[in-house]
N, C-alpha and C positions, 0 to 999 in steps of 0.2 A: 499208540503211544510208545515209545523208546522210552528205557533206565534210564532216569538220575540217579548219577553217582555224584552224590553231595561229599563233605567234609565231615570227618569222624573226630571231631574237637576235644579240648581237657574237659571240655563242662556237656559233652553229648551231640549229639547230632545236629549238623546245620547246612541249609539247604542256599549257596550261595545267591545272588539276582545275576552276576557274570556268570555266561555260562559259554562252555566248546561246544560245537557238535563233534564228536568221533564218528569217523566214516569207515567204510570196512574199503580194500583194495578193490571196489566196484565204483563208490563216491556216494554208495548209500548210507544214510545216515543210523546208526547204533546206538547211539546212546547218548548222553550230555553229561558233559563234565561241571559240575559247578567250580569255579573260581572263586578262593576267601582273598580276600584283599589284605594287607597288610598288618593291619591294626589285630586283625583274627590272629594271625598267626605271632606275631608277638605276646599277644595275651594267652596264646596256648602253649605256644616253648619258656612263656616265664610260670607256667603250672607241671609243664611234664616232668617227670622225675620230682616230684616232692613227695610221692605215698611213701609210705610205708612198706619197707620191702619185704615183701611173705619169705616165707620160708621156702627153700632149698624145696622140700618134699611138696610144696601145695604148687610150687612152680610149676614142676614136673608133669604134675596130675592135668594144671591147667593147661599147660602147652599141649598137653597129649589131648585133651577131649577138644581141644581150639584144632587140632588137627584132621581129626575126626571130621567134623563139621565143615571144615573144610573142604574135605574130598567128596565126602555122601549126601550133603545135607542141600536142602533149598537156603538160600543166604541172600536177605533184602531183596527174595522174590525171584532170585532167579537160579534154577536149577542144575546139579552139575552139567549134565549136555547142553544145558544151554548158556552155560560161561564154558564149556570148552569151546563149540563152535562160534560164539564173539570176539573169544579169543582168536583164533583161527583166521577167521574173515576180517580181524582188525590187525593185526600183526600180518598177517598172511603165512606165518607160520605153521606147518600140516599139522593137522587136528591130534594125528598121533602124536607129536613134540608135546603137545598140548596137553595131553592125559601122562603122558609120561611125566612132565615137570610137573602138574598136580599132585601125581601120586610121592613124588619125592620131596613136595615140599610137606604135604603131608609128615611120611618118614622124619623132614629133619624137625619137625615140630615134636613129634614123640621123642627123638633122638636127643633138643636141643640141649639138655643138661647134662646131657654125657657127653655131648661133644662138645661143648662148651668149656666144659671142667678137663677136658683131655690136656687144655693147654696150660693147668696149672704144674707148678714145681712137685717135683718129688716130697721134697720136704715140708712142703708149705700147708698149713691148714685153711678151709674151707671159711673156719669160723672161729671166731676169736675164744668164744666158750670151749672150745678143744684145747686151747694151749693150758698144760700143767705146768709149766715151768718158765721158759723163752721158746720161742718159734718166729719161722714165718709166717703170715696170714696173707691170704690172697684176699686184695681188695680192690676195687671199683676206683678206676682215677676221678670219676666223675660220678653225677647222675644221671644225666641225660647224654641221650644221642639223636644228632640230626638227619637223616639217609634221604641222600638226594636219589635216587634210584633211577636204572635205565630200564628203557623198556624194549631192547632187543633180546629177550627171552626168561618167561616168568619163574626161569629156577634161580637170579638174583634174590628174590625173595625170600628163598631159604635160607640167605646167611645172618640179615638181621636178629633173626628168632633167639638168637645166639644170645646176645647182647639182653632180651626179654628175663633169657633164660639166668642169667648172671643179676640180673636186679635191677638192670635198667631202667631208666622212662624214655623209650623209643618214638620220636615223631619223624612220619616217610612223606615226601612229596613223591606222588606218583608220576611216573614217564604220560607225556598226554598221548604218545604212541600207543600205548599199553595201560590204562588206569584200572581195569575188571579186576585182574588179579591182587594186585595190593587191597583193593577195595574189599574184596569176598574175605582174606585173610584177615583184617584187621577186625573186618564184621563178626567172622566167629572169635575173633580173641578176645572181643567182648563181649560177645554170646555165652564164650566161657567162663565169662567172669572177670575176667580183667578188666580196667578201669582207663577215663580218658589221659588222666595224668601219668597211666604206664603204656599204654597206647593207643598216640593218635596218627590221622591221615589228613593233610593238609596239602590239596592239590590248587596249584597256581602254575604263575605264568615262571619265567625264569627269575624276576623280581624278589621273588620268594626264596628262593633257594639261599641268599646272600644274608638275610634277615635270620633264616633258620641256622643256618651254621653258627651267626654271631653270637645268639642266644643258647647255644644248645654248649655242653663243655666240649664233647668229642663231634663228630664228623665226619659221616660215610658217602664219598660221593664218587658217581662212577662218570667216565668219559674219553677221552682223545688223548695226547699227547700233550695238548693245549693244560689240559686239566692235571694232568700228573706233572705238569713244570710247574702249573700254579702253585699246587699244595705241598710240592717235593718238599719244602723244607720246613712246614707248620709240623708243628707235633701233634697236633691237635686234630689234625684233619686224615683221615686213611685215604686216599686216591686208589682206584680200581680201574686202572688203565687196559690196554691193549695186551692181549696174551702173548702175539705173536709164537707157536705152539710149534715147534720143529719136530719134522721127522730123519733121522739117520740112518742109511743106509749102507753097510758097509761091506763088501766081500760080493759073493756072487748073487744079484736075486734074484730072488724065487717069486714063481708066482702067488707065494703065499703073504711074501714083502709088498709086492703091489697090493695083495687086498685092503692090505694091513693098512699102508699110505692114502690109498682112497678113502677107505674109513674114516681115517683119523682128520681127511679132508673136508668131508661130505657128512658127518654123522648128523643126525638133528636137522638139517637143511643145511648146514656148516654154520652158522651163525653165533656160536657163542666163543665164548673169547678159547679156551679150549682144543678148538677146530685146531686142526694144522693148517698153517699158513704158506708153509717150505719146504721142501723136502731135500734135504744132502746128499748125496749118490757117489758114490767112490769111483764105479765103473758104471760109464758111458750115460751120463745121465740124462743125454736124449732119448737114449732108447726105453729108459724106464721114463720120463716126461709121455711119451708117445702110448703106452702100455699101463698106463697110472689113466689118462684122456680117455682109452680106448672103454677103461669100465664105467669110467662114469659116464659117458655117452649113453651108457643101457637105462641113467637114470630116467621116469615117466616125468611129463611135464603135466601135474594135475591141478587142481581149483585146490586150495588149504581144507578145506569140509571134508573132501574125498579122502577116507579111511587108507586109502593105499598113496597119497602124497607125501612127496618125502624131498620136495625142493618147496622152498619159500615163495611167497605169492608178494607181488607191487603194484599198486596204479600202474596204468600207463608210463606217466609222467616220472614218476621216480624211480622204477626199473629201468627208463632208458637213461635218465641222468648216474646212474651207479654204473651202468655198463661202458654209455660213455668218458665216465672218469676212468676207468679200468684202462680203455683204451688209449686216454690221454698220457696215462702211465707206461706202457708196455715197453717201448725205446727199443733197444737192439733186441728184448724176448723173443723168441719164437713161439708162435699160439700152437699149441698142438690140435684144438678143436676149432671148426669155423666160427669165427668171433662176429658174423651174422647170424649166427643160430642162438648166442648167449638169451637172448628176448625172446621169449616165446609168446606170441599172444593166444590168450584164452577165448576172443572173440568177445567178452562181454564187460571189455574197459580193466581188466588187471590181465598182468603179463607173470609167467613165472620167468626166475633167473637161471637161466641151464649154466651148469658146472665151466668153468674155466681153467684152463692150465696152460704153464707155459715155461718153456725150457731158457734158463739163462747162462751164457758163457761164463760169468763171473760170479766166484764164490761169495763176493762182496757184493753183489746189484742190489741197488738201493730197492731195487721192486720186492727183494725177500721181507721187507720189516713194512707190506699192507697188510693189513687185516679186513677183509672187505664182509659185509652182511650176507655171502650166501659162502657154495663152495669155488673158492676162486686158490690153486695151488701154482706156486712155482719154484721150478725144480730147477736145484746149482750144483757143479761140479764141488768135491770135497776131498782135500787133501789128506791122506790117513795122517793122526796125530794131531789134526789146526783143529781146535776147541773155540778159537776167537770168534768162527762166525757163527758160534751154537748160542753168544751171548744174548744178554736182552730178554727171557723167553719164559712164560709162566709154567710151560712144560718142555723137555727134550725127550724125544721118545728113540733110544738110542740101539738099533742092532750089532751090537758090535763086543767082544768078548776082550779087548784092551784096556787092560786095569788102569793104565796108567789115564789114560782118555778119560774112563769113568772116575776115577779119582778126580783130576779136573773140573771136569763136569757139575760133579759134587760140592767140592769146595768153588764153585766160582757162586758168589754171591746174589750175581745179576739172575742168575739161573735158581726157578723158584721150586722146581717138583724135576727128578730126574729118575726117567720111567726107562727099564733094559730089558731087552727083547723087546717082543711083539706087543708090547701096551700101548693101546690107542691113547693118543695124546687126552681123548676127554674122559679117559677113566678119574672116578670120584669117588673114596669111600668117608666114610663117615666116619669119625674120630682121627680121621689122618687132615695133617691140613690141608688145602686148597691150595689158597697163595697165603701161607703162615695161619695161623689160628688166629682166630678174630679176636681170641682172649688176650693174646700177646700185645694187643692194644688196649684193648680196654679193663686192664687190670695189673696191679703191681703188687710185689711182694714188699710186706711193713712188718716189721720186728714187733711181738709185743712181749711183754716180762712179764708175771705177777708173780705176788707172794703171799701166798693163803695167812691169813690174818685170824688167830684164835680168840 
């Protein structure tokens, strides 16, 4: 018997009659998805966010023991190693990715009140009972939030918690790529106590998602290029697009620069929006493309399970269709590595995706703005001073000591985290933002006055 993963509703658990199979990157079947149909999910986005919002401190204590449970605990019967390796064999993501983003979403569940509140004003109060006199008060635009959620890597998961943390009524439609993870989280957030109307899991078809947003005040939804033009101009909705993650190199490099640009290429399997994308190279940028290729060549092509796998696992069928888009792409590139080796097969019906790079004449090639699901780098010539083609970018990871560059950089808008020296594009800390604080959405500063009455 394979997991149902049912539906975590405002009014308790429910075990859909539609249901998916989830298959791992073999075509064996994992688990079943139940499917709520419509009517569910309207009758549970018009109950989420109406409790009563606990306190600040009972938040905190909840989040943290919901975390707990999380990492350690058995959750609707299935045990940590065994939602790591589902994960693993379903995502195809190495097992290590897999414990590693557990333990961190972990972290940002103990964390989420502190990081939550990092994005409030200086001057603003938390709660209206602090103000003696006039103040700001930081308050909740809304009550509810809807998160359409992606399932290309389960550390997405730690940014909602945010919003739990803040007072929310959070409802997630899980990725059917990826459903374990959301599922196991929401399960201890009501193990710990938490409640259907503060958090629920409501997995469907894409049907769903369109219902959930209408209902819900705010809206987190992650996707393509498609999706950040949709939402570009709603207030209401946050879009979590394409990172597109550059790296800059500037002056002579070392071989300490190549490791640096691999890394920032390849971390994790390369797959989260973070990964560096690009790499800019002042001098001779074939020679560092060819030299960048030569290391991640040494990466193992392993099955996601295997504790030493460190590149992403696919069917057959969809590792060769990502490879061959890759190649549909490429136009005047130069591949630095044989682009017949990118597919590696495992012999038992999934393939891993071996690293890609490749060298472009033009600082402008439209090839610099893919972001593809493994490690796939391409390296452009870069004019010292042109900041123009550093745009677009949820990180810039910049070696280079030219203030006036970094000034730009800074102030350019489009550009969301700007990282100097050797920082791997996917460095992440906690209390710093991401792509902005979550709170800077879902929360506004409101004047109150009073005047103590004897």
């Amino acid at each position: 018997m394979v997991p149902v993963l049912g539906a975590l509703g405002s009014r308790g658990a429910y075990s859909p009659i539609r249901r998916e199979q989830i298959t791992d990157v073999r075509g064996t079947v994992r688990a079943e998805l139940g499917l709520v149909p419509d009517l569910f999910v309207k009758r549970s986005m018009a109950e989420t966010g109406t409790h009563t919002a606990r306190s600040l401190d009972e938040r905190a204590k909840m989040l943290a023991v919901a975390g707990e449970l999380f990492r350690d605990s058995t959750i609707a019967g299935i045990a940590p190693a065994e939602y790591h390796e589902l994960v693993a064999v379903v995502s195809g993501l190495p097992i290590g990715v897999v414990r590693a983003a557990a333990d961190v979403i972990a972290e940002a569940a103990t964390r989420a009140v502190d990081t939550a509140y990092a994005a409030m004003p200086t001057r603003a109060r938390a709660n209206w009972s602090e103000v003696a006199d006039a103040s700001a008060v930081w308050t909740r635009r809304g009550r509810s939030l809807a998160v359409n959620a992606a399932g290309n890597h389960p550390g997405v998961h730690s940014l909602w918690l945010e919003a739990l943390a803040l007072g929310y009524g959070v409802a997630v439609r899980p990725s059917r790529r990826e459903p374990f993870t959301p599922h196991r989280l929401v399960s201890a957030l009501w193990e710990a106590g938490f409640t259907g109307p503060e958090i629920a899991l409501l997995p469907g078809g894409q049907e769903i998602a369109g219902s959930m947003l209408s209902a819900a005040d705010l809206g987190l939804v992650y996707g393509g290029d498609d999706v950040v033009n949709r939402y570009r101009d709603d207030p209401t909705v946050l879009p979590q697009g394409p990172g597109r993650a550059k790296v800059l190199l500037t002056g002579t490099v070392t071989d300490e620069d190549i490791r640096f640009a691999a890394d920032s290429i390849a971390y994790q399997g390369g797959t989260a929006c973070v990964n560096a994308t690009a790499v800019y190279v002042e001098h001779d940028h074939g020679e560092v493309a060819r030299r960048i290729a030569e290391l991640l060549a040494e990466l193992p092509a392993l099955p996601p399970e295997d504790p030493a796998a460190v590149l992403p696992c696919w069917t057959e069928s969809a590792g060769n269709a990502v490879a061959q888009y890759v190649r549909s792409q490429v136009g005047s590139a130069t591949a630095m590595l044989p682009e017949q080796n990118t597919v590696t097969s495992l012999g038992d019906g999934s393939v891993v995706l071996r690293p890609t790079v490749y060298a472009c004449d033009l600082p402008d090639a439209p090839q610099a703005r893919l972001e593809m699901p493994y490690p796939c780098g391409w390296v452009l010539p870069w004019t010292p001073g042109d900041a123009s083609v550093l745009t677009d970018s949820l990180v810039v990871s910049a070696v280079t000591d030219d203030e006036e560059l970094i000034t730009a950089l800074v102030d350019d808008p489009s550009i969301r985290n700007v990282y100097l020296g050797r920082v791997p594009t996917y460095r992440v800390e906690f209390g710093v933002p991401h792509d902005g604080f979550l709170g800077e959405f879902l929360m506004r500063s409101k004047a109150v006055a009073r005047q103590f009455i004897s």
